[in-house]
Each structure stands twice: as structure tokens, then as C-alpha cells.
DSSP file (Angstrom, degrees, kcal/mol; ACC not computed):
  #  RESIDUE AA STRUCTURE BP1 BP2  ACC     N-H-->O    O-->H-N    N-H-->O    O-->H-N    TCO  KAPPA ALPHA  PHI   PSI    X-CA   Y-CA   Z-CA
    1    1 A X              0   0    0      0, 0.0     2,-0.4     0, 0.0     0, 0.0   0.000 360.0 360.0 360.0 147.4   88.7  191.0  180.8
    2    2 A X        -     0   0    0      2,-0.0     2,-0.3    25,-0.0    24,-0.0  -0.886 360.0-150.4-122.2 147.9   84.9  189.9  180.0
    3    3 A X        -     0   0    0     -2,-0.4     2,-0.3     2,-0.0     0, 0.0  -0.800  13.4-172.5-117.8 142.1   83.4  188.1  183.0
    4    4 A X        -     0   0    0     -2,-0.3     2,-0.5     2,-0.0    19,-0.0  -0.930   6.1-164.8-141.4 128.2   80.6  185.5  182.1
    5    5 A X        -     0   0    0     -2,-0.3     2,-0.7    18,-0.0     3,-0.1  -0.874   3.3-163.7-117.1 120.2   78.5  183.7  184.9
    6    6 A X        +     0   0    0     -2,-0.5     9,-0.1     1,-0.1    13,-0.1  -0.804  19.3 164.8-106.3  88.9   76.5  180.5  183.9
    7    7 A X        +     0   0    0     -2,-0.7     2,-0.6     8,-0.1    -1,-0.1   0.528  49.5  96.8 -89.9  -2.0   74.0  180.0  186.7
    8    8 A X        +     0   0    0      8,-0.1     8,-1.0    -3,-0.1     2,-0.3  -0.868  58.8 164.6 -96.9 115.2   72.0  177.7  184.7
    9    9 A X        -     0   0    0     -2,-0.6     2,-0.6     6,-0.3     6,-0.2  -0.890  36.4-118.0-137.8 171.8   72.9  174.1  185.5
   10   10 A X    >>  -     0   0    0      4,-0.5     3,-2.7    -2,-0.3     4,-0.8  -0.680  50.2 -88.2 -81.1 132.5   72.1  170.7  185.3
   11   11 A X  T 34 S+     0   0    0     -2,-0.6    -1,-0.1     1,-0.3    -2,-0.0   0.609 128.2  54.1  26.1 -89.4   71.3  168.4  188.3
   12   12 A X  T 34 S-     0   0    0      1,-0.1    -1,-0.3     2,-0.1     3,-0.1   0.358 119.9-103.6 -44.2   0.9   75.1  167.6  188.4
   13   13 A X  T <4 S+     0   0    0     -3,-2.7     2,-0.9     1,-0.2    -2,-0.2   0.343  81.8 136.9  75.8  -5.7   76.5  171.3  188.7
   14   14 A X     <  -     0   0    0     -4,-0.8    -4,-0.5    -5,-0.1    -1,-0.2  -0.663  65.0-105.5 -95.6 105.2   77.4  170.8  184.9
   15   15 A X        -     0   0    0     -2,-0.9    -6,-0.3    -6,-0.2     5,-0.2   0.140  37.3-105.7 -38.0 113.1   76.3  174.3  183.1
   16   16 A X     >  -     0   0    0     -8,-1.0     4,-2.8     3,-0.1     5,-0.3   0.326  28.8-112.3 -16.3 129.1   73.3  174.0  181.2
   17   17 A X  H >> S+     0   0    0      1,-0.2     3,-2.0     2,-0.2     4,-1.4   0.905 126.2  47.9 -18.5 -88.6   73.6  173.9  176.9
   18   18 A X  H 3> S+     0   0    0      1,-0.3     4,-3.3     2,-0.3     3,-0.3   0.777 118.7  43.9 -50.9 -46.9   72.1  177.0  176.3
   19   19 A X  H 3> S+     0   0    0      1,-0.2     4,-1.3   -11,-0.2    -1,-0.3   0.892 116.5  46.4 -62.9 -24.0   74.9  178.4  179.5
   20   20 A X  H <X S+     0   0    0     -4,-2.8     4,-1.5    -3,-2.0    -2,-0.3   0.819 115.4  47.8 -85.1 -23.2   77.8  176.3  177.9
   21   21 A X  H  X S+     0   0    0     -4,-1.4     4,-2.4    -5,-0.3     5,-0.5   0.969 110.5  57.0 -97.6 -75.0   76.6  178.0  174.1
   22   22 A X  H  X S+     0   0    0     -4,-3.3     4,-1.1     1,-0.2    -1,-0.2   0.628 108.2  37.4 -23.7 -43.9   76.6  181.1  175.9
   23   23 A X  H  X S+     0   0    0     -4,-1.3     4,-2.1     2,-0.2     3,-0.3   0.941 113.3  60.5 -95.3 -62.2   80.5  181.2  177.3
   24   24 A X  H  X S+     0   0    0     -4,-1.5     4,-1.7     1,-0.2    -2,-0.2   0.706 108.3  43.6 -61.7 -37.7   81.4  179.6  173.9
   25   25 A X  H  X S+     0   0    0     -4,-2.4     4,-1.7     2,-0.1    -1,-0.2   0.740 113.9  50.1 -71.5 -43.6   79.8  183.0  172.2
   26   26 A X  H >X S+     0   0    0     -4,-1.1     4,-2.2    -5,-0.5     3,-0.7   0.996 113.9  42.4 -57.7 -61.5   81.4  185.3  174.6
   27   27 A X  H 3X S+     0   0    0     -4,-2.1     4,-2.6     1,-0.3     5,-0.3   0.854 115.4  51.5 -84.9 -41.1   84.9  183.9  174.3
   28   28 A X  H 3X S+     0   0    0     -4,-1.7     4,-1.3    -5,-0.2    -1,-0.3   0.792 106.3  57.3 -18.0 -62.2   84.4  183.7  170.6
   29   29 A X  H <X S+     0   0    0     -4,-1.7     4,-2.3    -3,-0.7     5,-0.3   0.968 108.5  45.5 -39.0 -80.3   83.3  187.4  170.7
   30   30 A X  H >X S+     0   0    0     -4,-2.2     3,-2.8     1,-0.3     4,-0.9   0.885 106.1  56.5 -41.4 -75.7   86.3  188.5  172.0
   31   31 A X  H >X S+     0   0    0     -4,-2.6     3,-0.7     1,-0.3     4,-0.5   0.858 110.0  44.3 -30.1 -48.5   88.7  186.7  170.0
   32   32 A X  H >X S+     0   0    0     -4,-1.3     3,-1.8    -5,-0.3     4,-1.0   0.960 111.5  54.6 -77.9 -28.6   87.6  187.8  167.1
   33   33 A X  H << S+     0   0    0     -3,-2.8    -2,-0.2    -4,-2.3    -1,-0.2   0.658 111.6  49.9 -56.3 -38.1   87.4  191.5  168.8
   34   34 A X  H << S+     0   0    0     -4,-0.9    -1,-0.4    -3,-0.7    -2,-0.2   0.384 109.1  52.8 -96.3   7.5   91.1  191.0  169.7
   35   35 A X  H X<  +     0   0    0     -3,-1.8     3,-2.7    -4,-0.5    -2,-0.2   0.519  58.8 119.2-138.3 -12.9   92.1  190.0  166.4
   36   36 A X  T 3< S+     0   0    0     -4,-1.0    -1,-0.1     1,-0.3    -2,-0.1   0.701  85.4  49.8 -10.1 -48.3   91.0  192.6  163.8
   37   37 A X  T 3  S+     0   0    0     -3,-0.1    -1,-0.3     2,-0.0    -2,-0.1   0.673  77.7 144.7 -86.1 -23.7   94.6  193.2  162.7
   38   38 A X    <   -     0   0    0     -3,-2.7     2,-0.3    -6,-0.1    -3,-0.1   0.486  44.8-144.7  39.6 127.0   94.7  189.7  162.5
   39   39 A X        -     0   0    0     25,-0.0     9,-2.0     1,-0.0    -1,-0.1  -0.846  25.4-106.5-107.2 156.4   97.4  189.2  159.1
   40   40 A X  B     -A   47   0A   0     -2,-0.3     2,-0.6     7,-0.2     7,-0.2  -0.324  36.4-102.1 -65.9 163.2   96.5  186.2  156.9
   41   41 A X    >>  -     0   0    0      5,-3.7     3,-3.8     1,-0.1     4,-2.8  -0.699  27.4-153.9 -91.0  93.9   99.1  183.3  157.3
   42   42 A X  T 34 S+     0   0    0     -2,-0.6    -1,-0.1     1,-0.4    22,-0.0   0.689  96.9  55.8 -57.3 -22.8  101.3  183.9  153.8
   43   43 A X  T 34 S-     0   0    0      3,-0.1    -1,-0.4     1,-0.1    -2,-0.0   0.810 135.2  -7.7-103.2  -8.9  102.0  179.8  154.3
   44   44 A X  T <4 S-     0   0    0     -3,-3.8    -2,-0.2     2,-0.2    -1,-0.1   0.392  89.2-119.2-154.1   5.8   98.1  178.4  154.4
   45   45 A X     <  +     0   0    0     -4,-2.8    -3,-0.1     1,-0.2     2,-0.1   0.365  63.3 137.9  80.8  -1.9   96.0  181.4  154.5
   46   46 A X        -     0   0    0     -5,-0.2    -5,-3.7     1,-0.1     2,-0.3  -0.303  66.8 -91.7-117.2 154.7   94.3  180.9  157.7
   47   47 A X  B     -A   40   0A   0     -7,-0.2    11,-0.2    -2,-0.1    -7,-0.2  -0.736  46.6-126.5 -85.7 131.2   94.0  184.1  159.9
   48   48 A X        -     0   0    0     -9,-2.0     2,-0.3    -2,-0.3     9,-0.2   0.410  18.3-135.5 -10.7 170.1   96.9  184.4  162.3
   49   49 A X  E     -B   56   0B   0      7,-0.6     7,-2.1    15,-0.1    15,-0.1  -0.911  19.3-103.0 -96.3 135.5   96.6  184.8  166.0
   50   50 A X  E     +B   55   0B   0     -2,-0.3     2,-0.3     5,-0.2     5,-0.2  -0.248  35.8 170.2 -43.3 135.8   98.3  187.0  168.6
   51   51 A X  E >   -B   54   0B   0      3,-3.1     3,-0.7     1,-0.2     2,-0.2  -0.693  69.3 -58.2-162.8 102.1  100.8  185.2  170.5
   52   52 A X  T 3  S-     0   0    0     -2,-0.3    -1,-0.2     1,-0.3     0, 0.0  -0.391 116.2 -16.1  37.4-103.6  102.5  188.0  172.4
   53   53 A X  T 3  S+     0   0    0     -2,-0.2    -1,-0.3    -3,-0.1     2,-0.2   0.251 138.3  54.3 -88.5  27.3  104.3  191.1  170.1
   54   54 A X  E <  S-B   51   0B   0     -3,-0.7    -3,-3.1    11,-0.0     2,-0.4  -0.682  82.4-128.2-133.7-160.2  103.9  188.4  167.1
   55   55 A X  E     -BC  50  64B   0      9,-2.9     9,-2.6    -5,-0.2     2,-0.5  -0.992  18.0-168.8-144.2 152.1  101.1  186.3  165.7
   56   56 A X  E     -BC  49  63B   0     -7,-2.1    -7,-0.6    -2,-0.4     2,-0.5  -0.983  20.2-129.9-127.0 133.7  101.1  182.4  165.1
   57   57 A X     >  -     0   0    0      5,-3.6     4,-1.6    -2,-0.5     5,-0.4  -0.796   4.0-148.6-110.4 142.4   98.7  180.5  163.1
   58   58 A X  T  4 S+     0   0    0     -2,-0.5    -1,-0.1   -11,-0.2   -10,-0.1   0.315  88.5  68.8 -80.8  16.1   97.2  177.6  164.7
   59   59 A X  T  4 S-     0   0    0      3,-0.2    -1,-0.2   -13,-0.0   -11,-0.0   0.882 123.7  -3.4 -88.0 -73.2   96.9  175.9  161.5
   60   60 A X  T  4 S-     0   0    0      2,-0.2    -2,-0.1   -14,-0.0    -4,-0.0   0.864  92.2-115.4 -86.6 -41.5  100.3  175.2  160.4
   61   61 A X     <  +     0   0    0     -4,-1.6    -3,-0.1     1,-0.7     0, 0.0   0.348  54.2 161.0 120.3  16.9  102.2  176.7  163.2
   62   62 A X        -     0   0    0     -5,-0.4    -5,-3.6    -6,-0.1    -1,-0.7  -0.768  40.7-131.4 -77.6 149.8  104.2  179.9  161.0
   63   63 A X  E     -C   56   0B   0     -7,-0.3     2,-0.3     3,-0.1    -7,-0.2  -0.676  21.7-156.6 -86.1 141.7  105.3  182.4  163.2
   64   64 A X  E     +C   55   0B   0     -9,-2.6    -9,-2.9    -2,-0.3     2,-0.1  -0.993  66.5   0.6-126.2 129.4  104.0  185.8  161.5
   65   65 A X  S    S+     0   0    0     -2,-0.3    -1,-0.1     1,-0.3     2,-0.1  -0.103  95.2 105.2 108.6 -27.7  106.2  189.4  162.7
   66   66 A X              0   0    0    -11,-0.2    -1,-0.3     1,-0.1    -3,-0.1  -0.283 360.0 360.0-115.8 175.8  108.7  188.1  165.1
   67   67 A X              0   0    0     -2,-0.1    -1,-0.1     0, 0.0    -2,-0.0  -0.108 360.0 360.0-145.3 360.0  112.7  187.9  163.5
């Protein structure tokens, strides 16, 4: 699991741009890290996602693997 700490914040406790950019790059990171095998979706083309042993795209909503 990748841990990210934003200790930079604004006045309000609410995490600085530059922290909020940061966490938005991390989580990014990963996802795409986790998704290499990633199959196009055959109904709009859009890369798939994992969504347990199958993969769903968040585009249209086809289910990719699963019977």
C-alpha cells in the first residue's frame, strides 16, 4: 500500500496545492502501476480497470474477463 503524508497546509488544516498535486501524483502512479495488463475496452476503447478477478471500464461500464 503506498503511504503519502501532506504536512503542508493552509491556515484551515486544508493541504496545501503543491500537497494536494502531490497525493493526486502518487495515487495516479500507482494506478497506472497496477494496471499494465490493463486490456482495451473492445466496446469504446478506453483502458479497462481491475475490479476484482475481472476488469470494468469506467467509460461505458463493459465488464471485460468475467462469464
Amino acid at each position: 500500500m503506498l503511504k503519502v503524508s501532506a504536512t503542508a497546509t493552509t491556515d484551515e488544516g486544508i493541504p496545501s496545492a503543491a500537497a494536494a498535486g502531490h497525493l493526486i501524483a502518487a495515487s495516479l502512479t500507482a494506478t497506472i502501476q497496477n494496471q499494465k495488463d490493463a486490456p482495451p475496452c473492445p466496446k469504446c476503447g478506453h483502458i479497462a480497470v481491475r475490479n476484482g478477478a475481472c476488469y470494468k471500464c469506467l467509460n461505458c461500464g463493459e465488464s471485460l474477463g468475467c462469464s
